[in-house]
C-alpha positions as CSV (number, residue, x, y, z in Angstrom):
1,X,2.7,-119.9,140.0
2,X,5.7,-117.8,141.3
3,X,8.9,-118.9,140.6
4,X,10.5,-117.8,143.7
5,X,9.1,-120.6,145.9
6,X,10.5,-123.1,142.9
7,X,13.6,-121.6,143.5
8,X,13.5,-122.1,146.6
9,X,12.6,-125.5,146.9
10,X,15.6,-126.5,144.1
11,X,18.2,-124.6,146.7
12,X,16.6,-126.8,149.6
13,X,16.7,-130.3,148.1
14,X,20.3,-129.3,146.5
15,X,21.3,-128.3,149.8
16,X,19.7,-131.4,151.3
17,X,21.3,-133.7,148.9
18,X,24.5,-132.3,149.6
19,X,24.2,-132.7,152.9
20,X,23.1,-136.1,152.9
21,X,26.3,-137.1,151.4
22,X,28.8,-135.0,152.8
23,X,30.1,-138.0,154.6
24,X,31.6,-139.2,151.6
25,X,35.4,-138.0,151.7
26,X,35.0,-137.2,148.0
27,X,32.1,-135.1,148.1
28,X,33.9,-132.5,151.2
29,X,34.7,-129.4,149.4
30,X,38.8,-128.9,148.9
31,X,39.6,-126.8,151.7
32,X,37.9,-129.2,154.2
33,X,39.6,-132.5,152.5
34,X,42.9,-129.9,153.1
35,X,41.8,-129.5,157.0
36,X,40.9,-133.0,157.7
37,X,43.1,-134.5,155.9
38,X,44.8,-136.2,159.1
39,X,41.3,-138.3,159.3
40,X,41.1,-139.2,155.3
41,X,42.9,-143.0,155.9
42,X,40.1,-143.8,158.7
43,X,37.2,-141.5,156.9
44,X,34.9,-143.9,155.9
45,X,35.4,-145.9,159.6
46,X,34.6,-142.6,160.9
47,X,30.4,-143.0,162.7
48,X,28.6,-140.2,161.2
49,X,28.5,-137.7,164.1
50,X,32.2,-137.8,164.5
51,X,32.1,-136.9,160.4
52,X,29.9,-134.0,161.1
53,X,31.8,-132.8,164.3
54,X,35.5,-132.5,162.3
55,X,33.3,-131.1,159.4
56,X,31.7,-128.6,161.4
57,X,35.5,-127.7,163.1
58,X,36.7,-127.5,159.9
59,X,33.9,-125.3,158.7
60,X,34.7,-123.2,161.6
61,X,38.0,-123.0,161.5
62,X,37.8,-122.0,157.8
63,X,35.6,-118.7,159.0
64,X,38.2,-117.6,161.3
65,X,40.5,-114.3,161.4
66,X,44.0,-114.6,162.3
67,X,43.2,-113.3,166.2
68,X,40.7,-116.4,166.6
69,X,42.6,-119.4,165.1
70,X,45.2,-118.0,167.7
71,X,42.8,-118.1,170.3
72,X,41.4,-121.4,169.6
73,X,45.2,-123.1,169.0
74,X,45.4,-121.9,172.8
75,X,42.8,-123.0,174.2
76,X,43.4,-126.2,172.2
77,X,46.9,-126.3,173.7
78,X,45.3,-126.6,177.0
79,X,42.6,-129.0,176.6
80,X,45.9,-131.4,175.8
81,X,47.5,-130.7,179.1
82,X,44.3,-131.7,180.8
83,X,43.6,-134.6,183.1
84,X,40.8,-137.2,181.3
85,X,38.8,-136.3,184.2
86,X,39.1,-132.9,183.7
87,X,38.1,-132.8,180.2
88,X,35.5,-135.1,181.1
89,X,34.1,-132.8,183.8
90,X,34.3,-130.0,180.9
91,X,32.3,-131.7,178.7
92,X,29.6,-132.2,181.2
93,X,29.7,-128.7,181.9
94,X,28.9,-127.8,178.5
95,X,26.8,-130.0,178.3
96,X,24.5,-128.7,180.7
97,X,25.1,-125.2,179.6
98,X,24.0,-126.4,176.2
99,X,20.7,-127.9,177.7
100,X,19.4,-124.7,179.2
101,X,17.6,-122.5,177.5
102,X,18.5,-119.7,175.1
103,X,18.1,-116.4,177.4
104,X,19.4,-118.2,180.1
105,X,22.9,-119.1,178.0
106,X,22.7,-115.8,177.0
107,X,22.3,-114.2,180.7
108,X,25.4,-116.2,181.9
109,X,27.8,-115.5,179.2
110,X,26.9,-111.6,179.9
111,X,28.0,-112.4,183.5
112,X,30.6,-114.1,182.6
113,X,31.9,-110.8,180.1
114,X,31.6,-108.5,182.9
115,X,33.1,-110.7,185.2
116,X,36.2,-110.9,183.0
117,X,35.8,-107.1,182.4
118,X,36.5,-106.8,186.6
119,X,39.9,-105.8,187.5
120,X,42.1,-108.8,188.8
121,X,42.1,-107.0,192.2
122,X,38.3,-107.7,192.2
123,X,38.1,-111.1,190.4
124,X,40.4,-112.1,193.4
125,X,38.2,-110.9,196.2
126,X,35.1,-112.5,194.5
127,X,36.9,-115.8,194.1
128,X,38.0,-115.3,197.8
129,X,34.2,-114.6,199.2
130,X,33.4,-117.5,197.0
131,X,36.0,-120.0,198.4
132,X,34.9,-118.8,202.0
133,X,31.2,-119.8,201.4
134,X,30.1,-123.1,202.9
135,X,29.3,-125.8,200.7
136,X,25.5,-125.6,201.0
137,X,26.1,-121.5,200.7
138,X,28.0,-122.5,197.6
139,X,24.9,-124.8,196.0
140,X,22.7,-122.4,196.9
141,X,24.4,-119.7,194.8
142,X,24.8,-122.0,191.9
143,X,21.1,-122.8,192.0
144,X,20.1,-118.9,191.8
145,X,22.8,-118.3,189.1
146,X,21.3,-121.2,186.8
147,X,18.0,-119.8,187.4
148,X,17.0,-117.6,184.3
């Protein structure tokens, strides 16, 4: 029998197991226990996807250069100065960009970059033509944009 497939299989269930008790404050490795450490009093009241969301932040915020842990204290910056229904109506958006599929998250983000690519003389006069549209003109557009 080969022994990379063993191999394999050990990685799997150790990564597994790992996994399947990484809500356990003691078992986070020291650099997330550093991050989180604001949640360790309340850890264990924590529900399990609220564990796995502030490990996965952490995790990503671990990966990050200087330039994007800038970035993201900005944009964090801002979410705080937002209304509840704002960030409520965010989160809905994102949600339904999460539920579409792959190539089509992928199309819109490329519009989006060359959108933001645009001169600011140009972004204005699109956001102008945009605002001048009637509101069925305005659905209409949205529904051909989400189409892939």
């Amino acid at each position: 029998m080969n022994k990379l497939p063993k191999h394999l299989i050990t990685l799997l269930l150790a990564s597994f197991v790992s996994l399947s008790f990484a809500e356990e404050w003691s078992s986070l490795p020291n650099e997330t226990q550093i991050l989180l450490s604001p949640f360790q009093s309340q850890w264990d009241s924590l529900d399990k996807t609220k564990q796995e969301a502030l490990v996965t932040g952490a995790n990503r915020w671990a990966n990050m250069d200087k330039e994007q842990r800038e970035l993201a204290k900005q944009r964090f910056s801002k979410w705080q100065t937002l209304s509840p229904e704002a960030r409520s109506a965010l989160k809905d958006k994102m949600q339904r960009f999460k539920a579409l599929p792959a190539e089509h998250q992928n199309s819109l983000r490329k519009s989006m970059r060359k959108f933001k690519q645009l001169p600011e003389a140009k972004k204005q006069k699109l956001r102008q033509s945009f605002k001048r549209l009637s509101p069925s003109q305005r659905a209409k557009l949205r529904r051909n944009i989400r189409k892939p």
